[in-house]
C-alpha positions as YAML, in Angstrom:
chain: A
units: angstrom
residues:
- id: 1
  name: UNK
  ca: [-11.50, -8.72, -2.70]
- id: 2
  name: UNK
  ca: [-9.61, -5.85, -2.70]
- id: 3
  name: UNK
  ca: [-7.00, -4.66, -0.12]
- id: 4
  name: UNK
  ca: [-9.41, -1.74, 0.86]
- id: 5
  name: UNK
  ca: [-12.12, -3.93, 0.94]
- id: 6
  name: UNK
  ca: [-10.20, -6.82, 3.50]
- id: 7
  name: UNK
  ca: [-9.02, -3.73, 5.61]
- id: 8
  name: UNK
  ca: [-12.54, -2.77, 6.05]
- id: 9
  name: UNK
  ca: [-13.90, -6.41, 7.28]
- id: 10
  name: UNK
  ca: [-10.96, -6.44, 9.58]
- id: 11
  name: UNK
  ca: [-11.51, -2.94, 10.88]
- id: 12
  name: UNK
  ca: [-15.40, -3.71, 11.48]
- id: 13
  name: UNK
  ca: [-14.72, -6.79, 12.88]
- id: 14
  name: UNK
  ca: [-12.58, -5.80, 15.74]
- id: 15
  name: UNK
  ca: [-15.42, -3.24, 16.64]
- id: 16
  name: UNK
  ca: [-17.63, -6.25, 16.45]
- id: 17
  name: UNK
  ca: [-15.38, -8.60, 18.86]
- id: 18
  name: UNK
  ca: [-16.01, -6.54, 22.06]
- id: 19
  name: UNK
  ca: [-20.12, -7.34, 21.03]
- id: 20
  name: UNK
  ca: [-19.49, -10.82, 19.99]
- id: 21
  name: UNK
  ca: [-21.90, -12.57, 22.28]
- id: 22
  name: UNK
  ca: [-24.80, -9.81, 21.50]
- id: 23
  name: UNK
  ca: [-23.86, -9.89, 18.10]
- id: 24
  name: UNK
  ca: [-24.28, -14.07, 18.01]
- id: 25
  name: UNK
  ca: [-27.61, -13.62, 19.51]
- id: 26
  name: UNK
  ca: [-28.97, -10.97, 17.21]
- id: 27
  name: UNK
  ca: [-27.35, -13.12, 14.32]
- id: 28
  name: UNK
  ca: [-29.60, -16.50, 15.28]
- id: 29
  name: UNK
  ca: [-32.91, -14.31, 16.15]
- id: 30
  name: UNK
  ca: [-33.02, -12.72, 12.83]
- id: 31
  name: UNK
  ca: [-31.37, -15.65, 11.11]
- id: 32
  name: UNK
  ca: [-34.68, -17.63, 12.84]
- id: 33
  name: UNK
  ca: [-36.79, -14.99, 11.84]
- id: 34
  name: UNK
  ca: [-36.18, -15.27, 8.08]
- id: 35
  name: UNK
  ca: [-36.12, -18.87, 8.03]
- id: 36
  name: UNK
  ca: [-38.20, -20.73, 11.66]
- id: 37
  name: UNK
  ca: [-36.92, -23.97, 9.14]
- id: 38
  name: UNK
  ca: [-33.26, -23.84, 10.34]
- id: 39
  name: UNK
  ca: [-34.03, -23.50, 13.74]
- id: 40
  name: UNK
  ca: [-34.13, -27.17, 14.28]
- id: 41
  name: UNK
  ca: [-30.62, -27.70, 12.44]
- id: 42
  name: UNK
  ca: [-29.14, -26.33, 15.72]
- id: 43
  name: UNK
  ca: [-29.55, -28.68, 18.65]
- id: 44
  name: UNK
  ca: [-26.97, -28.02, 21.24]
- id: 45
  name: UNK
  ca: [-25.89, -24.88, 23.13]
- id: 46
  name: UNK
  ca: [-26.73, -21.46, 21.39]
- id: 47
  name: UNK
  ca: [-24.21, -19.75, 23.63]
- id: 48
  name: UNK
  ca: [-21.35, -22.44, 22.90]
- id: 49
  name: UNK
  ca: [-22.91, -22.27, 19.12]
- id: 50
  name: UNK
  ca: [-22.55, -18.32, 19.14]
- id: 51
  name: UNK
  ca: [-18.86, -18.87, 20.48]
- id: 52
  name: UNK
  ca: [-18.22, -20.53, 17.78]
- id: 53
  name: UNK
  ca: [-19.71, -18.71, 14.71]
- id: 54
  name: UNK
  ca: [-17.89, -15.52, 15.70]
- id: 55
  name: UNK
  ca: [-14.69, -17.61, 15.70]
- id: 56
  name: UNK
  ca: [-15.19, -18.91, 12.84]
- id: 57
  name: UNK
  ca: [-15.83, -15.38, 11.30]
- id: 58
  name: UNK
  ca: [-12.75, -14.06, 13.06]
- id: 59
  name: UNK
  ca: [-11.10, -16.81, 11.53]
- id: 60
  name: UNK
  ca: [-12.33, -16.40, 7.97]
- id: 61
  name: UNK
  ca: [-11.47, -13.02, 8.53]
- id: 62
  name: UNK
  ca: [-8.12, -13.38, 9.49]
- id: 63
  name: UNK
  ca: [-6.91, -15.31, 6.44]
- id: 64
  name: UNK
  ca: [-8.48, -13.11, 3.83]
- id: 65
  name: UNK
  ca: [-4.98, -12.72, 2.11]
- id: 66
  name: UNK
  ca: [-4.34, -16.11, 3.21]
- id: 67
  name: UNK
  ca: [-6.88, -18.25, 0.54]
- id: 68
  name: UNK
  ca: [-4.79, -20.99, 0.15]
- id: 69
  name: UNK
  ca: [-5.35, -21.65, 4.21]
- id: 70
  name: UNK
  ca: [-8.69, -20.25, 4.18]
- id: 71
  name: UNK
  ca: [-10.12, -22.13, 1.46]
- id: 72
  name: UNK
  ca: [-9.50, -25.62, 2.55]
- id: 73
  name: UNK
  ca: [-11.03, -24.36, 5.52]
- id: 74
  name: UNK
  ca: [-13.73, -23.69, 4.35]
- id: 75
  name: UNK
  ca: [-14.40, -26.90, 2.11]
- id: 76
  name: UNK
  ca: [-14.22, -28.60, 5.41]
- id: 77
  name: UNK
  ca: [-16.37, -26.78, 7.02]
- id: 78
  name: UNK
  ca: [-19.23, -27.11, 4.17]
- id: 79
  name: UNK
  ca: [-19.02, -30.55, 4.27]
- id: 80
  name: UNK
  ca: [-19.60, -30.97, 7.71]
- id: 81
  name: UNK
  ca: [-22.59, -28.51, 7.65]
- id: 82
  name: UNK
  ca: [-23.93, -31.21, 4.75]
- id: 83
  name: UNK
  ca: [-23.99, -33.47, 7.17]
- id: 84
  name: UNK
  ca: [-25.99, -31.24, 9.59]
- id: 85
  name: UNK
  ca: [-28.08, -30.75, 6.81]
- id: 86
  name: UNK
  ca: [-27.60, -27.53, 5.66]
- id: 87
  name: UNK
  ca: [-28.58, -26.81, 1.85]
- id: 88
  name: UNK
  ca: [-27.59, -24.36, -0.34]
- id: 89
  name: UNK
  ca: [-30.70, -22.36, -0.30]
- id: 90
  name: UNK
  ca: [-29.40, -21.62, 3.48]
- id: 91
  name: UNK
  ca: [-26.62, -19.31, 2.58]
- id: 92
  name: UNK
  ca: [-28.28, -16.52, 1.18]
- id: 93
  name: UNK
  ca: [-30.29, -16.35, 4.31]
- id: 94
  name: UNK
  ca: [-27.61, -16.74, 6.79]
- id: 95
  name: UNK
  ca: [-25.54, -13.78, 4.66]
- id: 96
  name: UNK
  ca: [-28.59, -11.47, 4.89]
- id: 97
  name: UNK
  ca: [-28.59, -12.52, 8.92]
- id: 98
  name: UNK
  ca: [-25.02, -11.54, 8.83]
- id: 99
  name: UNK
  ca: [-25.30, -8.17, 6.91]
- id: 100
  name: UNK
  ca: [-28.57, -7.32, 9.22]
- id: 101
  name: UNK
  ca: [-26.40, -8.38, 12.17]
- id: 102
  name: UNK
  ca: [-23.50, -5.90, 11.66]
- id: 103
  name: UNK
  ca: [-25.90, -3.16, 10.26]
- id: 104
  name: UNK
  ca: [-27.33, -3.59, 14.29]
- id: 105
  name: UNK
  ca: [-23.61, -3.88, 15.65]
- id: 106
  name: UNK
  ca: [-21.96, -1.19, 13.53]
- id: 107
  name: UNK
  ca: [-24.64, 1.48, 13.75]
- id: 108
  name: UNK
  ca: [-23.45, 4.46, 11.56]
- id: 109
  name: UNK
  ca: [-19.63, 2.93, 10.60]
- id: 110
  name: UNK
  ca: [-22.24, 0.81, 8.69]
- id: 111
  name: UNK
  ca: [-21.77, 2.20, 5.20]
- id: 112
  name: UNK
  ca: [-22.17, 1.55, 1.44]
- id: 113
  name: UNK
  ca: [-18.80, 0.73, 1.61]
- id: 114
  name: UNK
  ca: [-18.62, -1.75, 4.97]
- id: 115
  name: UNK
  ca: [-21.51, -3.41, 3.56]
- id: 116
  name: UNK
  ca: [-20.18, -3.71, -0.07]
- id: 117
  name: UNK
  ca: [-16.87, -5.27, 1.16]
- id: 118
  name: UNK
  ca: [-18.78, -7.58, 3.51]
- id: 119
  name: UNK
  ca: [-21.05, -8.71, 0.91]
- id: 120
  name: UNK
  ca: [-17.55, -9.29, -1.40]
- id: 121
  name: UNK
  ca: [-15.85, -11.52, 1.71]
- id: 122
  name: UNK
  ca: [-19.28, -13.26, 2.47]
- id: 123
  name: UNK
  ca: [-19.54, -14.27, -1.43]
- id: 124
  name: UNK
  ca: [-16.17, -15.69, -1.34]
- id: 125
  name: UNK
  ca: [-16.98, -18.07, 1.86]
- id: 126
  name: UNK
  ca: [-20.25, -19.19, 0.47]
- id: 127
  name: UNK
  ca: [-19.68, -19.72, -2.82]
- id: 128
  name: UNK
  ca: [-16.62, -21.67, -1.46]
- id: 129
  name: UNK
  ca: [-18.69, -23.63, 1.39]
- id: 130
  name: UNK
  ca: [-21.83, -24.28, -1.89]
- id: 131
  name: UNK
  ca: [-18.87, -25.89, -4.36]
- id: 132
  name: UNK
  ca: [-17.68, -27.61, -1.73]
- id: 133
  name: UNK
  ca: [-20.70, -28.88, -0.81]
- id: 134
  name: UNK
  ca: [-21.78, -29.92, -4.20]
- id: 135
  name: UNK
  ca: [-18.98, -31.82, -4.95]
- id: 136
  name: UNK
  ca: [-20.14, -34.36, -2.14]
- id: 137
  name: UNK
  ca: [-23.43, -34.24, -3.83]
- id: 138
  name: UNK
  ca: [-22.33, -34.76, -7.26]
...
């Protein structure tokens, strides 16, 4: 990612963060929506579960010039969504849930630009999490 590209995640972010529990529920609706088959991967609180998605974005966020702390991070993470069972198909869908979701949150600072630098720090966190993941596999 570029510099201009983590400065714009970090600037849309913090205008997200005020929204962060309407913004976790329009996340899991639409994220539902485009795939009813994850639904039953989550099993406890949606609030609690909400809490912690956006604070694990604000995390991932956060460390964007930091990949040496963000990537085992992230490793971590993807192998305890294995166990949930999460599969790689799932990340597309959960990125489009996320782009949808700040589209909704971001209104018009939603540009070509926002959404090109999201889609750059969302490719770098799943394609992390899926090679992760497929070590275990392997």
């Amino acid at each position: 990612m570029t510099p201009e590209q983590i400065t714009l995640v970090r600037s849309t972010f913090a205008k997200v963060v005020p929204i962060s529990e309407t913004a976790a529920q329009l996340f899991y609706d639409r994220l539902f929506a485009l795939d009813p088959t994850v639904q039953p991967l989550f099993t406890g609180d949606m609030k609690a579960q909400g809490v912690k998605l956006m604070r694990m974005i604000g995390t991932v966020v956060s460390k964007l010039t930091q990949l040496e702390e963000l990537v085992p991070a992230l490793q971590d993470l993807a192998l305890r969504h294995v166990g949930y069972g999460v599969e790689n198909r799932h990340y597309a869908t959960v990125g489009e849930a996320l782009l949808w979701t700040l589209e909704q949150g971001l209104g018009e600072d939603f540009n070509d630009e926002v959404k090109a630098a999201w889609t750059q720090a969302y490719a770098l966190l799943s394609s992390t999490m899926i090679d992760a993941a497929n070590s275990r596999v392997a």
